[in-house]
N, C-alpha and C positions, 0 to 999 in steps of 0.2 A: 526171661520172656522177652520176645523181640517187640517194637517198638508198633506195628500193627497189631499183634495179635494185644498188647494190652489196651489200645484203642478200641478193637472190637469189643474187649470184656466191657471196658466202659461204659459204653453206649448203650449195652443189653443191659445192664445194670442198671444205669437208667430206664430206661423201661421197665424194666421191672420194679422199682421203685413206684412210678406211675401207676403200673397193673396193679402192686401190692394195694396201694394207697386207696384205688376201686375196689377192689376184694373186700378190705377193712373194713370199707363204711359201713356194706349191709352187716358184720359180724358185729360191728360197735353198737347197730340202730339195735339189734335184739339182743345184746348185752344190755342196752339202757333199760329196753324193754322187764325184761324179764328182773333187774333188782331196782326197777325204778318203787316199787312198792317197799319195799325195807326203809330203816332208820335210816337216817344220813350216817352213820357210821357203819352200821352193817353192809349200807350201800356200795361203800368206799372199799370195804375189806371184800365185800363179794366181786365186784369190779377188779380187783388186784389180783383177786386169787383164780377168776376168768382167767386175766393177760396169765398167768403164773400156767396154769393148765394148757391154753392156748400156744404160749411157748414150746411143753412140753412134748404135747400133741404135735407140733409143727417140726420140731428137732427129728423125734420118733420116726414121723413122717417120710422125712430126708433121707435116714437111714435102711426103710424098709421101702422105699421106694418101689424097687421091680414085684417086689409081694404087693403090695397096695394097688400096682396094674391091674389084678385080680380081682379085688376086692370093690363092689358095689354095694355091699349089702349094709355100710356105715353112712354112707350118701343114700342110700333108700331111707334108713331107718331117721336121719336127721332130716330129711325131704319131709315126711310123713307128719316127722313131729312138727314142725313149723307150721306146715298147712294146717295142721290139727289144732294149734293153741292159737290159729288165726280166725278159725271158721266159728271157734268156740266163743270166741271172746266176741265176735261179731254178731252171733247169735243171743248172746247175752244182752248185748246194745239193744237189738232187734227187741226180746221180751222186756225188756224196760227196768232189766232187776238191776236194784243200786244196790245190794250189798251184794259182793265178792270176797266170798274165802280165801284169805292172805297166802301164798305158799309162802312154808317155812324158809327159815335162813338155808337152816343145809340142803331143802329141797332144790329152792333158786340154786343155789351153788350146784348139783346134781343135774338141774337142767342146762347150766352154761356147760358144765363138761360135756353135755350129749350134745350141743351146738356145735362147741368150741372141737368137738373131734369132727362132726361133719365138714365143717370149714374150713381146717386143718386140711384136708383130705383137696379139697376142689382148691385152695392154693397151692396145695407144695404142687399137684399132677400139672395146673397152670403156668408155676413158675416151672419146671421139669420139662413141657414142654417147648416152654421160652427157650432155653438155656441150653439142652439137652445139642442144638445144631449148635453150637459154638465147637471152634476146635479144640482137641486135646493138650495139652501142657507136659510139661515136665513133670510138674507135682505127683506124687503118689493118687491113688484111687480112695477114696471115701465112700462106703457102705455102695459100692460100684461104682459111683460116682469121679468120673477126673476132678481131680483135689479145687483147682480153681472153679469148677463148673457150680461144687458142693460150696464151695467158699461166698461165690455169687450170692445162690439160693439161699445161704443162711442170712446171709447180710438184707437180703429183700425182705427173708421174714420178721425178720429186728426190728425193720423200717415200718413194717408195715402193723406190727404190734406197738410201735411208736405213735403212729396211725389212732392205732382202736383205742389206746389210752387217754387220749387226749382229746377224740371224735366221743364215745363212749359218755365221758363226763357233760361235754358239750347239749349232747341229745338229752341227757338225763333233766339238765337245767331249763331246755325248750318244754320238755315234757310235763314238767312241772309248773311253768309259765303262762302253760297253754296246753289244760288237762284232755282238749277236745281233741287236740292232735295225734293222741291216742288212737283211735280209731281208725286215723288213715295210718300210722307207724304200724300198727296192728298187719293193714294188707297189705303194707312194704314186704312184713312179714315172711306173709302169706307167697306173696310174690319173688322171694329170697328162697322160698321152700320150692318155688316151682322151676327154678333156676337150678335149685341142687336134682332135684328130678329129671330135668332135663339131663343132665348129666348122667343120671344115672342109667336112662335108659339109651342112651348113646353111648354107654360102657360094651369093650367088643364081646363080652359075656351076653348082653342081650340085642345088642345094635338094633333095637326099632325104628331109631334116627341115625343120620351122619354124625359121625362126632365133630366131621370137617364143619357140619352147618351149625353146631353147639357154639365151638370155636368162633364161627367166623364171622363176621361185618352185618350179617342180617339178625342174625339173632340178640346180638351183640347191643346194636341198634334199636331194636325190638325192647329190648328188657331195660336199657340205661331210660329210654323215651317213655314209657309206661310209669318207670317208678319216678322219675323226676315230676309226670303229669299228678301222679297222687300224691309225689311230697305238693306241690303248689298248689293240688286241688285245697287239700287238709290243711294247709296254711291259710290260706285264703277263706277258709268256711269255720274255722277257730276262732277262735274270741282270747284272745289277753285274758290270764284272772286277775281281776284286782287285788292289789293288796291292802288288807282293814288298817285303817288308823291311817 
């Protein structure tokens, strides 16, 4: 490969690293979310076995690419459910009830896989789009992919599952510090669900929006400004729990 074109690679790869590293946060906040209720060791093995799924999903992803173009109706169904167990859970605040029915280990585990494929899905079309104007190489084609384009893309997912690993535990430990924070994580959620809608309905299957305004600076803008406002609101309106003794 000539001495520009591996410059070029670079540099998108860099960014894309960046992009990954955005993408992850919201997938880490509702990974914390969703096994922050479990054991500290079920927590840890449901959390591994997330990144393990999430992996999977993401590789998958990479390979069925030009099929997944098609495909809205795993970005609808992951939308739906995020807004769903945000509206829920806020309603629950709302009636004032303190007891909440634990979901089970394997259930939690059942619900990061139906995240963890929605998420899967709005990164790799992300990074695909990133990558996808770079020029062609030498390298053989990967699941239609030019070999270096696919090589990029895997590398950013790696990173960015590097990312949720280490973001994921992070949030877990706040959430726990600071049980009030809950409820604004909660319409992070909520707001993560209306990100992947947005998406969906800006798929060229149903285009009620530009995908170009999904994509671009205002929206973009829009959604980074909104949830950064509700992490500082809900930090700011939390209370430290003390710890006895």
């Amino acid at each position: 490969m000539e001495l520009t074109l591996i410059l070029e690679y670079s540099w998108v790869f860099l960014i894309l690293i960046l992009l990954e590293g955005l993408l992850s946060a919201d997938n880490a906040l509702v990974l914390a979310i969703m096994s922050k209720h479990l054991p500290k060791e079920q927590q840890k093995k449901a959390i591994n076995l997330g990144l393990m799924l999430a992996f999977v999903f993401r590789i998958g992803a990479i390979f069925i690419i030009s099929f997944l173009f098609h495909v809205w109706q795993v970005q609808a169904i992951g939308a739906g459910y995020l807004i769903f167990i945000s509206i829920k859970h806020l309603l629950k605040k709302e009636k004032g009830e303190k007891k909440e029915k634990q979901t089970s280990y394997r259930m939690t585990v059942a619900q990061i896989a139906l995240a963890d494929m929605a998420f899967a899905i709005d990164s790799i079309l992300a990074a695909v789009a990133l990558v996808i104007a770079l020029p062609n190489t030498p390298l053989p084609t990967i699941g239609g992919i030019d070999g270096a384009q696919f090589i990029v893309i895997l590398l950013g997912a790696i990173a960015g599952l590097i990312v949720i690993r280490f973001a994921a535990n992070f949030f877990v430990k706040i959430l726990v510090k600071r049980p009030r924070l809950e409820t604004a994580a909660m319409i992070i959620v909520g707001w993560v669900g209306v990100k992947l809608l947005m998406h969906t309905i800006a798929h060229p299957s149903i285009h009620l929006i530009s995908h170009e305004f999904v994509e671009g600076p205002v929206w973009k803008t829009i959604f980074w400004s909104v949830m950064l406002l509700i992490a500082l609101g809900g930090w700011f309106l939390s209370k430290e729990k003390r710890s006895r003794g």
